[in-house]
Structures are given as C-alpha cells and as structure tokens.
C-alpha positions in Angstrom: -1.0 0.7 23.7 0.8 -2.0 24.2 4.3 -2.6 25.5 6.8 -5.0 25.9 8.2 -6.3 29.2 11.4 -7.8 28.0 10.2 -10.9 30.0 8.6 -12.2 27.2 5.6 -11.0 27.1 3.1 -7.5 26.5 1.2 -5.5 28.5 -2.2 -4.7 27.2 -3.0 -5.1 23.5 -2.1 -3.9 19.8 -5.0 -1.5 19.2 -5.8 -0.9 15.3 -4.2 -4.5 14.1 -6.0 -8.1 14.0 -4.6 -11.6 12.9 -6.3 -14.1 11.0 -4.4 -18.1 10.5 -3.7 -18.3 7.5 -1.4 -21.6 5.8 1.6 -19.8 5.8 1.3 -18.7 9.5 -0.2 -15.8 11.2 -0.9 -12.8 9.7 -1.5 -9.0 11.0 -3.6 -7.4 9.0 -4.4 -3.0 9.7 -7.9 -3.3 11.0 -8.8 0.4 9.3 -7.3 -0.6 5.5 -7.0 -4.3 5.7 -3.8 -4.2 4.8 -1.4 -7.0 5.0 1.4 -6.2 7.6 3.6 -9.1 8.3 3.6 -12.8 8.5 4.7 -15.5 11.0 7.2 -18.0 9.9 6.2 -20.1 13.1 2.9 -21.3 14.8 2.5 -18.7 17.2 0.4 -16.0 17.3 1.6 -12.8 17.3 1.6 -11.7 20.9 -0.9 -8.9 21.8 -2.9 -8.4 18.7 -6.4 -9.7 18.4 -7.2 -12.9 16.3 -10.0 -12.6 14.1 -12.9 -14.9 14.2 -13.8 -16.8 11.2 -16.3 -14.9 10.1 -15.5 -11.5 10.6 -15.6 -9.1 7.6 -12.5 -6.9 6.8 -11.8 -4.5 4.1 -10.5 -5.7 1.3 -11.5 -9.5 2.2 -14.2 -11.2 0.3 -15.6 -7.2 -0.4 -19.1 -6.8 -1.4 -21.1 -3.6 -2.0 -23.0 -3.7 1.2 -24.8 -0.9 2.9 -25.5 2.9 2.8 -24.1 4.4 -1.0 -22.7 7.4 -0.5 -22.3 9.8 -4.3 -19.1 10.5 -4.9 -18.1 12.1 -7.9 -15.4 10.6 -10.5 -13.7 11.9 -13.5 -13.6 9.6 -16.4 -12.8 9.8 -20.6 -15.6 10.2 -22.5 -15.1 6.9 -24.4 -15.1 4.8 -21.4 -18.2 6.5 -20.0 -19.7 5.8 -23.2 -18.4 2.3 -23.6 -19.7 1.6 -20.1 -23.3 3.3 -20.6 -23.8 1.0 -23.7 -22.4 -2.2 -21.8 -25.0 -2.1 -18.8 -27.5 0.4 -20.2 -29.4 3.1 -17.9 -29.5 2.8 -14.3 -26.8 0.0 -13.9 -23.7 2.3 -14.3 -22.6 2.7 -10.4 -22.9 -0.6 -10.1 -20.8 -1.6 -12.9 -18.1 0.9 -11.5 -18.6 -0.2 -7.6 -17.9 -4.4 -8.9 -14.6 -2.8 -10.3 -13.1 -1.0 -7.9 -14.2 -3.7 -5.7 -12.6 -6.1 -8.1 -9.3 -4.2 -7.9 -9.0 -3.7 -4.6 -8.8 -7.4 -4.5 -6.6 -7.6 -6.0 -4.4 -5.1 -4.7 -4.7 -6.7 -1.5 -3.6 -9.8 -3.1 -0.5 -8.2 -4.5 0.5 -6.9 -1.3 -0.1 -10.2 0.2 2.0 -12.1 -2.6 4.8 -9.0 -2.0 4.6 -9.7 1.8 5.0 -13.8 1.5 7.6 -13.3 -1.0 9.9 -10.6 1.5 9.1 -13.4 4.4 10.2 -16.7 2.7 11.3 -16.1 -0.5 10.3 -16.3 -4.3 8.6 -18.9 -5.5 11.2 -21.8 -6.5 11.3 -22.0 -10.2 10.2 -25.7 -10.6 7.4 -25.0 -8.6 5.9 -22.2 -11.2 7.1 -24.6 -14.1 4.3 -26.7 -12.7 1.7 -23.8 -12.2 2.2 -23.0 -15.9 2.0 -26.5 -16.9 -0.8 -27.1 -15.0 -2.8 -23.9 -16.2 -0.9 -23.2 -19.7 -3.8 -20.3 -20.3 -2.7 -18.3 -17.0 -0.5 -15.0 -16.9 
C-alpha cells in the first residue's frame, strides 16, 4: 500500500487503481470495475498509481464480448422474450442480450464519467450546450 511521506512524495504504489490521459487531465480509474474515480485539474499524474498504456483493455472501455461464455440465468417478461426471439430468430438470443448489457454498461460508465467532470469543473456553460443542440438539433 502506498503511503505518503509528507515530503511530497509516496512510498510504493496504489494497488487496485490505474490512470489513463485523458483531455481533461488524468484520470484514476478502479482497475477491478473500471470505474471512474477522480480527475486532475492539472498536468500531473497522480502520484503513485500506475498509468495505463494505450492499449490496454479495461472493463467498461471499448467492451466487446470476448472470451470464455459463462450461462447465467436471467429473469425476463414474457413479451420481451418474445419480442427478442422474433427479432434475431433461434440461436442468436444471448448474443442480442450480451451487445445490450454491453451497450449499457457504456454507457453507465459514461454517465459516471460526465457526473465526475461535472463535480471537478463544473456544468457545462449554457452557451456552450446552445451550440451542441444547434449543431445536432436531433440529439437528446
């Protein structure tokens, strides 16, 4: 674990926590959820935690459906089984349902993301989302 001097500096590193650069600043991310855990104002890394390569794969970032399936079971209405089932027809239904939950967890990490940005500099300024709307009148 790591601690803190008081000379400006740690001793050994944050275990559990990585931090890619990202245009706002720095951001720590939980390496088990890939959660969003605070961003840096300034230039500097955070001191002790591990920066992520380019590359590396996290969850919740750019997800696919890689790898070993494991069955899990999952309670659902009867009228969105069915709608699914006639949708993508026999055989395709896990992978319908894996491309959601993918799909939401996106977007969940995206929301705590905005939340996060938003608690470190602010909301967005009004003109600026005048613009957004004007520029994409279609979007929510």
């Amino acid at each position: 674990m790591a601690k803190n001097t008081g000379k400006g500096y740690r001793e050994g590193a944050v275990r559990g926590r990585s931090q890619p650069k990202t245009p706002p600043g720095w951001t720590k991310r939980d390496d088990e959820t890939g959660r969003f855990m605070d961003v840096k104002s300034d230039d500097e890394p955070f001191k002790g935690v591990r920066r992520e390569h380019p590359d590396e794969a996290h969850p919740g970032e750019a997800l696919k459906a890689t790898g070993p399936a494991r069955k899990v079971s999952v309670s659902m209405p009867e009228d969105l089984t069915a709608a699914v089932q006639q949708r993508v027809g026999r055989g395709k239904f896990s992978q319908y349902v894996t491309e959601a939950v993918t799909r939401q967890l996106e977007l969940d990490l995206l929301a705590e993301l905005s939340e996060l940005l938003t608690a470190e500099h602010g909301p967005v300024p009004e003109e600026y989302m005048a613009e957004a709307q004007a520029a994409w009148p279609d979007g929510q």
